[in-house]
C-alpha positions as CSV (number, residue, x, y, z in Angstrom):
1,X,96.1,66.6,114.3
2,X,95.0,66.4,117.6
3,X,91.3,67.9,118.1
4,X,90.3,67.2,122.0
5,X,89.5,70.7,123.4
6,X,88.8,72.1,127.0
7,X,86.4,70.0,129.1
8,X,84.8,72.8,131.0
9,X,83.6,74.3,127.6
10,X,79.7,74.2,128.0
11,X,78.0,72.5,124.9
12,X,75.0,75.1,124.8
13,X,76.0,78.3,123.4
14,X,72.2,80.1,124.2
15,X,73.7,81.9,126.7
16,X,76.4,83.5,125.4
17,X,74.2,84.5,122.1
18,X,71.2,85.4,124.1
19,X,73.0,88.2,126.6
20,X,74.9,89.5,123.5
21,X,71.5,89.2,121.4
22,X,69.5,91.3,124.6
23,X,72.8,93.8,124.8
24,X,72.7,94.5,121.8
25,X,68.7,95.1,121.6
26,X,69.4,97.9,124.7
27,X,72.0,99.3,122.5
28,X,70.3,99.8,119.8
29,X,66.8,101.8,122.2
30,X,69.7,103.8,123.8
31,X,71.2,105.2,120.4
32,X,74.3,103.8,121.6
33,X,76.9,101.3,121.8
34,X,79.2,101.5,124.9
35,X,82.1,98.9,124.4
36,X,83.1,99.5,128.2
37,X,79.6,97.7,129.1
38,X,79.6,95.3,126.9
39,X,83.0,93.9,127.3
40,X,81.7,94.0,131.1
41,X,78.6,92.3,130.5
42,X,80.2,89.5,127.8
43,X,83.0,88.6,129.8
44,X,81.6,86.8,132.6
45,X,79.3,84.8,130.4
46,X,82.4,83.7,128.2
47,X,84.1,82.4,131.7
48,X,81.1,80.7,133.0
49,X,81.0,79.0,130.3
50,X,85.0,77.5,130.1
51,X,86.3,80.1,127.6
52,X,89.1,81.8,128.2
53,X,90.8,79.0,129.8
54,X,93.8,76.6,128.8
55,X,93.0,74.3,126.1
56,X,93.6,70.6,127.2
57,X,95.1,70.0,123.9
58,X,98.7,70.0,123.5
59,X,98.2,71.7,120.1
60,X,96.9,74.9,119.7
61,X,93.9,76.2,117.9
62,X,94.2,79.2,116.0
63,X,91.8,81.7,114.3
64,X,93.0,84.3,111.6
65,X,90.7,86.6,110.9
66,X,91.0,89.0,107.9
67,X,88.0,90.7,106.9
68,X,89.2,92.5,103.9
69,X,89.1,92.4,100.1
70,X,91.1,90.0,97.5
71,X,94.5,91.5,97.4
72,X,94.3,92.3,101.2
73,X,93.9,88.5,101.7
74,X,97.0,87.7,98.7
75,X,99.1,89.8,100.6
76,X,98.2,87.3,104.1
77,X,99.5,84.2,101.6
78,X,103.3,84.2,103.6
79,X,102.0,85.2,107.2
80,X,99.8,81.6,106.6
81,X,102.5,79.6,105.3
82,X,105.0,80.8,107.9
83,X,102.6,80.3,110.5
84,X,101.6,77.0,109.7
85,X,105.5,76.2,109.7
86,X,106.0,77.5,112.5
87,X,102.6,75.2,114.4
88,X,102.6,71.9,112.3
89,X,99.7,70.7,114.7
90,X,97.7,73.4,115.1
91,X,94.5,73.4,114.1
92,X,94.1,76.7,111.9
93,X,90.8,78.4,111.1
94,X,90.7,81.3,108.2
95,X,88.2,83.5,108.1
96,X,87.4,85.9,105.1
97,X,84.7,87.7,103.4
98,X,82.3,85.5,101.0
99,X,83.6,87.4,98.2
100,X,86.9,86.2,98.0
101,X,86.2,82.5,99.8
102,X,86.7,81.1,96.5
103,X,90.5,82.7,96.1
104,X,91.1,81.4,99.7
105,X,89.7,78.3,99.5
106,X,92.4,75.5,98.4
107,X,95.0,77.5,100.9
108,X,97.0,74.4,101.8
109,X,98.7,75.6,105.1
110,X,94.9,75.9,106.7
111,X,92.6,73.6,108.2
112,X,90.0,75.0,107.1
113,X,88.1,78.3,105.5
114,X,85.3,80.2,106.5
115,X,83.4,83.5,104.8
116,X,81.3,85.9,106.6
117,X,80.2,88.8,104.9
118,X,82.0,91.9,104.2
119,X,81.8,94.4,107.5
120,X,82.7,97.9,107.7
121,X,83.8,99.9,110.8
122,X,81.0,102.4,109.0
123,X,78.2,100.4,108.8
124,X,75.6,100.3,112.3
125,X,77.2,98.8,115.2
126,X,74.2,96.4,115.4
127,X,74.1,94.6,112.1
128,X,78.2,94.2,112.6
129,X,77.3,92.7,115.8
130,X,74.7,90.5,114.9
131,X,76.5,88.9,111.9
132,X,79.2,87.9,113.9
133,X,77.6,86.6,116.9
134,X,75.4,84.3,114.4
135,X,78.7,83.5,112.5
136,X,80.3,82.5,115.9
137,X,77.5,80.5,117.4
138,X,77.8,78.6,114.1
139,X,81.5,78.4,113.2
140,X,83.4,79.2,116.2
141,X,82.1,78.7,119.6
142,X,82.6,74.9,119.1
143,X,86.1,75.3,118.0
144,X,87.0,76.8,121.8
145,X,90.0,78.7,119.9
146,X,93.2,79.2,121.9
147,X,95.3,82.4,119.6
148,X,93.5,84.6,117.4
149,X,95.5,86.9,115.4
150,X,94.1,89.8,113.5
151,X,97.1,91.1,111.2
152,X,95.3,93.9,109.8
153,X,95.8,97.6,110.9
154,X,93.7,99.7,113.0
155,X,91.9,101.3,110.5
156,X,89.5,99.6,109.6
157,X,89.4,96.9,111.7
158,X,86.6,97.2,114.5
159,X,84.1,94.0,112.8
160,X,87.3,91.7,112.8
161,X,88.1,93.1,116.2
162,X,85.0,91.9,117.6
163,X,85.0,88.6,116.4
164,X,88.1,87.9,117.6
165,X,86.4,88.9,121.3
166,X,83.4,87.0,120.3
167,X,85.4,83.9,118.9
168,X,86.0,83.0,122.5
169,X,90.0,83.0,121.9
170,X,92.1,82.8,124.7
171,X,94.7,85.3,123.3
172,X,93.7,87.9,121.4
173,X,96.8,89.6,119.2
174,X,96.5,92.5,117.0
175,X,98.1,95.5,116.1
176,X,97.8,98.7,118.6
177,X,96.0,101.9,117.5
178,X,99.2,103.6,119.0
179,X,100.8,102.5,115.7
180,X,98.0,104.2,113.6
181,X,98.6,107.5,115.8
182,X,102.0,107.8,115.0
183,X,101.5,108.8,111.4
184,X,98.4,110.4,111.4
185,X,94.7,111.4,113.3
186,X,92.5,109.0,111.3
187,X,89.8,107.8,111.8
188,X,89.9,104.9,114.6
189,X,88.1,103.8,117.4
190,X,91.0,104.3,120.8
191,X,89.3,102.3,122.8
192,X,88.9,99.0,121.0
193,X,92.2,97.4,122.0
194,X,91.4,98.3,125.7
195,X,88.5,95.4,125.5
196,X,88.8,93.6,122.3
197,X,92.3,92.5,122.3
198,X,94.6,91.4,124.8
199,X,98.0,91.0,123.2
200,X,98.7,94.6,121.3
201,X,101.7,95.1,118.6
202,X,103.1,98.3,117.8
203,X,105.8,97.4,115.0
204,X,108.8,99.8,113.8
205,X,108.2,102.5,111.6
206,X,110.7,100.6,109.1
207,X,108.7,98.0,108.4
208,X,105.6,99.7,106.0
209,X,105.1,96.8,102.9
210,X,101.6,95.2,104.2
211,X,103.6,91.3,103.9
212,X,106.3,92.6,106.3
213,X,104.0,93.7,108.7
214,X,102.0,90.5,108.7
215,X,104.9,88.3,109.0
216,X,106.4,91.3,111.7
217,X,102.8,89.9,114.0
218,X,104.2,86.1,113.9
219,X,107.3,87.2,114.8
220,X,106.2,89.6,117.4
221,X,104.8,86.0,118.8
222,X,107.7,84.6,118.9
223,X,108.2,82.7,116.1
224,X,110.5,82.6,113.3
225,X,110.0,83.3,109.2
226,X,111.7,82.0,106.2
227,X,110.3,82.7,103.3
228,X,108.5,85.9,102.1
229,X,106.8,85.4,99.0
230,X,103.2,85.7,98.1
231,X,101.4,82.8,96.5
232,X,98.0,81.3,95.5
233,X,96.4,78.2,94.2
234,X,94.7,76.9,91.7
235,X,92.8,73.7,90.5
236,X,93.2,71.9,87.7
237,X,89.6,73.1,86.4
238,X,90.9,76.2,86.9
239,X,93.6,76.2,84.5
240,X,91.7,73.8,81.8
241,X,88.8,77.0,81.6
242,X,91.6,79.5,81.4
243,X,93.5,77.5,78.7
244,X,90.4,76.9,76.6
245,X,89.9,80.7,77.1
246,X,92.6,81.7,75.9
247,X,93.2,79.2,72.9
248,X,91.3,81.3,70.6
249,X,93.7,84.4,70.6
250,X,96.9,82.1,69.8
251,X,98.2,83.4,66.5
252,X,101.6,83.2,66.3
253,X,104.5,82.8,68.3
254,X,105.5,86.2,68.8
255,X,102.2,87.0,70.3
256,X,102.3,88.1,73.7
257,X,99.5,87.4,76.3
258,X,98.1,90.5,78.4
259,X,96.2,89.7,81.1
260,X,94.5,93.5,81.9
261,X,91.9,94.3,84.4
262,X,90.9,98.1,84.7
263,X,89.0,97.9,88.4
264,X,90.2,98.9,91.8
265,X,89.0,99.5,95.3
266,X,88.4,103.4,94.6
267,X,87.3,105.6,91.8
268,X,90.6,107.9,92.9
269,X,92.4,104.2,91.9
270,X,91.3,103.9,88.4
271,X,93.0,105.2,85.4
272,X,91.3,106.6,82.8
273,X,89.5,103.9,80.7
274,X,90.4,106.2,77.6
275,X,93.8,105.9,78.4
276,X,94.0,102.7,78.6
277,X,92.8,102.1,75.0
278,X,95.1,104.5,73.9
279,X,98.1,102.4,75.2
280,X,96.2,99.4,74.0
281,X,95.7,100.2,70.6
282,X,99.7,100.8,70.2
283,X,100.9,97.6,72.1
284,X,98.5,95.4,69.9
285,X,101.3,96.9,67.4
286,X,103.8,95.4,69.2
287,X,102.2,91.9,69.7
288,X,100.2,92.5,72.4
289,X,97.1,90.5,72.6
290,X,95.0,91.2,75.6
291,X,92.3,89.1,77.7
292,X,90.5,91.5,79.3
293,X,89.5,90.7,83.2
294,X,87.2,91.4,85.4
295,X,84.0,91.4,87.6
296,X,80.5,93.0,87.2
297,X,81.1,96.1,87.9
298,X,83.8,96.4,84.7
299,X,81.5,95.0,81.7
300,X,81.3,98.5,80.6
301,X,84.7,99.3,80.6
302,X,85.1,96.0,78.9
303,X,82.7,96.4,76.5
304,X,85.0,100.0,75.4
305,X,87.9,98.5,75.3
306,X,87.0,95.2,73.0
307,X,84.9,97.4,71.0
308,X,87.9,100.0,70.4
309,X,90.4,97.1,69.5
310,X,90.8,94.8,66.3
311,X,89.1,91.5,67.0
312,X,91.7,89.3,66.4
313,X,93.6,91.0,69.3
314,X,91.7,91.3,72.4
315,X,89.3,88.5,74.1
316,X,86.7,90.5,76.7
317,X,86.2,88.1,79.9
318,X,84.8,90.7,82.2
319,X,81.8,89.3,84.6
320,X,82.3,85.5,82.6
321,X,85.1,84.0,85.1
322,X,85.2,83.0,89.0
323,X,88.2,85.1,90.8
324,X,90.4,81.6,91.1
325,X,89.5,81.4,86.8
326,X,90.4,84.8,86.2
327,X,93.7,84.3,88.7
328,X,94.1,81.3,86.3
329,X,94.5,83.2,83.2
330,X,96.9,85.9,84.6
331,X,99.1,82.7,85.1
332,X,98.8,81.9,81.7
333,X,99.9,85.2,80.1
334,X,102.6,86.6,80.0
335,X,102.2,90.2,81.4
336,X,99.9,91.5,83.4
337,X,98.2,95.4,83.3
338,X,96.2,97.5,85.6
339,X,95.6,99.5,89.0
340,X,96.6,99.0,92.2
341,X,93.9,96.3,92.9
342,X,93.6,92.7,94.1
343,X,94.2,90.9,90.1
344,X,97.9,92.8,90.7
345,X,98.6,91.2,94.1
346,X,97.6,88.2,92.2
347,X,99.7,88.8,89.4
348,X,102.5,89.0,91.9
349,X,101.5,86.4,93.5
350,X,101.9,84.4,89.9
351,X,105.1,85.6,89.4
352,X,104.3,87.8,86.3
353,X,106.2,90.4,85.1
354,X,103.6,93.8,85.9
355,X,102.5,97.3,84.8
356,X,100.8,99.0,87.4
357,X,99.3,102.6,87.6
358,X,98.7,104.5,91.0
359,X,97.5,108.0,91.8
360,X,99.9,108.4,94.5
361,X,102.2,111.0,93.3
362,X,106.4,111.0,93.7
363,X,106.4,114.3,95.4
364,X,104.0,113.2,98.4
365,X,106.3,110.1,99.0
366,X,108.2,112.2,101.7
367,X,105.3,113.2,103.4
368,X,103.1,110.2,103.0
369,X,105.5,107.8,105.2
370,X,104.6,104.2,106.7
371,X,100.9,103.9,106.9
372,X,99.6,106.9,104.3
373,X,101.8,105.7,101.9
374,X,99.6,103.9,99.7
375,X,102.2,102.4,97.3
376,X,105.1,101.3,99.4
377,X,102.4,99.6,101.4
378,X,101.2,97.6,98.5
379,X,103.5,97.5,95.5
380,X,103.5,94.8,93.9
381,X,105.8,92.1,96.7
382,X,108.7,90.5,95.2
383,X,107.7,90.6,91.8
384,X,109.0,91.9,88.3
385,X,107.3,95.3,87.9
386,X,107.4,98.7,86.6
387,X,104.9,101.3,88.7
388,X,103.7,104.5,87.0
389,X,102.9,107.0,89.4
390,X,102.1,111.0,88.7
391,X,105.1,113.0,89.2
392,X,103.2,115.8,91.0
393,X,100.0,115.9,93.2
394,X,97.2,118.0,91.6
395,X,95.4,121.2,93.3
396,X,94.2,120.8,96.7
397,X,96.5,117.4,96.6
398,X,99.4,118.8,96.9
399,X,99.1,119.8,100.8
400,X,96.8,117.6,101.6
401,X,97.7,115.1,104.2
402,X,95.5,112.0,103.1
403,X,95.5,108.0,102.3
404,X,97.1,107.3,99.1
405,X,98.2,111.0,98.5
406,X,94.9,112.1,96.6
407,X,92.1,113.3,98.5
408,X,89.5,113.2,95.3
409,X,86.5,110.4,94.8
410,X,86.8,110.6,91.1
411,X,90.2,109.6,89.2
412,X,92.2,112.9,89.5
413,X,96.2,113.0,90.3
414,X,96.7,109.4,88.4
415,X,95.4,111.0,84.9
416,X,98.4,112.4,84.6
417,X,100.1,109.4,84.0
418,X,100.3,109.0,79.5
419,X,99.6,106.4,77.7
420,X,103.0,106.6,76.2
421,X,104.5,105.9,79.9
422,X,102.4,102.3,79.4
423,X,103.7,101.3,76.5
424,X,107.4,102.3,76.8
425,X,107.2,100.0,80.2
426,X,105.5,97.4,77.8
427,X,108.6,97.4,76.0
428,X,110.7,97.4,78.2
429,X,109.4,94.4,79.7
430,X,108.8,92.6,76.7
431,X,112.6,92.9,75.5
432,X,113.8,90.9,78.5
């Protein structure tokens, strides 16, 4: 692959860090962060110095930025591989968080993979700005990137927004807010696109699954797609730890392996860890035998669920695997259980069959269309599944126009799903 870049890009970068470094400084003794001015001061810099021009290479280079959790960056698998189809000489650059680097890692359709650290649109504008500038001055400015794409909605997408301005890109693609404002007044910052991006995409209401829409950006571009399917890879380390994890539990042949993992993004998102014993207890009747997953902040829930199981029936692995290890042992089993949460996208993504719980209820599916509609935006893609969802929205819930269909912090419409719903799908999985 071709790596010769523009000639007129200027080899010292202090000048472009130190007038972002000194805006952001007068930002910060003003209270305030004016994107107006700053896109006015950065911009001239960027051209002096031979960005924003015409690369001299024949191939392009290209930046994806997703700054987002594990199953957000699963669900970008297809939009990578299609894209790297679609530019077999482009030089591509990935950029995730440094929580999920390791998952993203061995991505073969990528050039290489870069973490920065996890950025909100609600933390201060400052420390957003000065990770990324630092992150750019290392990573990017040298790269002298032609395309950025940002396939992520509006929502929550300010930190990846400015790094696509501050990556020096050329084109700058992303979605529109417009899109956002056309299912509901969330919270979003209108003015972003105006300064950050300068190729907008507002795609049909039709097109809601998060994979669809990715793949919707490249062809928004101009380019084609042919397959759709999520995927992820492992190494062979990866799968020797998980097999000699697993070993143990092998009783007989009838034994079924269940991979479970009982975290998600929000408490709303979590089922009830009672529940889930409940269900347990009876599927280890059935020849269930379960290798519990997950990171640090489940080793409690863990802890409840070995503790309330026979021994010879359940193996607890939460906080004692790398993501890629624990993604290795949902490839082993042979069903996988939990929330909506990144170890489902990854089960998907494995192609195993799925029992997934969400607190979005069936009577708010015609009012929470497109982007509020937490489950037809990520069920689980192309993949053998059976979703449990409340059949009514609780209390306040039910006219509530919200995310995901429950306005609560604390898990409240999804304990309505029974444990008897979990293992009749259990079964029902099992016999095929």
């Amino acid at each position: 692959m071709s790596t010769k870049r523009c000639q007129n890009v200027h080899p010292d970068f202090s000048p472009l860090y130190d007038c972002c470094s000194d805006f952001m400084w007068k930002a910060k003794v003003a209270g305030h962060f004016d994107l107006a001015k700053f896109h006015a001061t950065m911009e001239p810099v960027f051209k002096r110095l031979g960005f924003r021009e015409q690369s001299a290479s024949p191939a392009p280079s290209i930046l994806v930025s997703y700054i987002g959790r594990a199953g957000d960056n699963i669900l970008t698998t297809p939009m990578l591989r299609e894209l790297r189809r679609n530019q077999p000489q482009a030089h591509i650059t990935f950029v995730t968080t440094s929580a999920v680097y390791s998952l993203m890692e061995l991505c073969p359709y990528v050039d290489e993979v870069l973490h920065i650290p996890y950025l909100s649109s609600r933390q201060d504008d400052s420390f957003v700005l000065q990770t990324i500038i630092s992150f750019a001055r290392e990573h990017l400015w040298k790269r002298h990137y032609d395309i950025c794409i940002l396939p992520q909605w509006p929502s929550d997408n300010r930190p990846s927004r400015l790094l696509s301005y501050l990556s020096g890109s050329r084109e700058r693609w992303g979605y529109s807010d417009t899109a956002q404002k056309l299912y509901a007044p969330l919270n979003i910052f209108p003015t972003d696109e105006l300064y950050l991006l300068n190729h907008t995409i507002c795609n049909p209401p039709e097109i809601i699954h998060e994979v669809c829409r990715y793949l919707y950006m490249l062809e928004a571009m101009g380019m084609s797609v042919s397959e759709r399917h999520t995927e992820l890879w492992l190494s062979q380390q990866d799968r020797e730890r998980a097999e000699a994890l697993l070993t143990p539990l092998r009783r007989s042949a009838g034994d079924i392996f269940v991979a479970i993992s009982t975290g998600a993004g929000d408490n709303s998102r979590q089922y009830p860890i009672e529940k889930w014993l409940a269900a347990m207890k009876e599927i280890t009747a059935l020849g269930g035998r379960f290798i519990i997953i997950g990171g640090p902040s489940e080793i409690e829930n863990g802890k409840y669920l070995e503790k309330g199981l026979p021994k010879d029936t359940v193996m607890n692995l939460t906080g004692q695997t790398t993501l890629r290890e624990s993604v290795a042992i949902i490839e082993a089993s042979g069903l996988f259980m939990g929330n909506d949460s990144g170890m489902m996208h990854a089960a998907a993504a494995c192609q195993r069959p799925i029992i997934a719980v969400y607190r979005e209820a069936l009577d708010k599916e015609p009012v929470a269309t497109g982007l509020l509609s937490e489950f037809r935006r990520f069920e689980p893609y192309m993949a053998n599944y059976i979703a449990l969802r409340p059949e009514h929205a609780l209390g306040d819930c039910r006219t509530a126009i919200c995310y995901g269909g429950c306005q609560s912090l604390t898990a409240h419409c999804i304990c309505q799903v029974e444990p008897e719903e979990i293992i009749e799908a259990f079964r029902i999985l099992t016999s095929n």
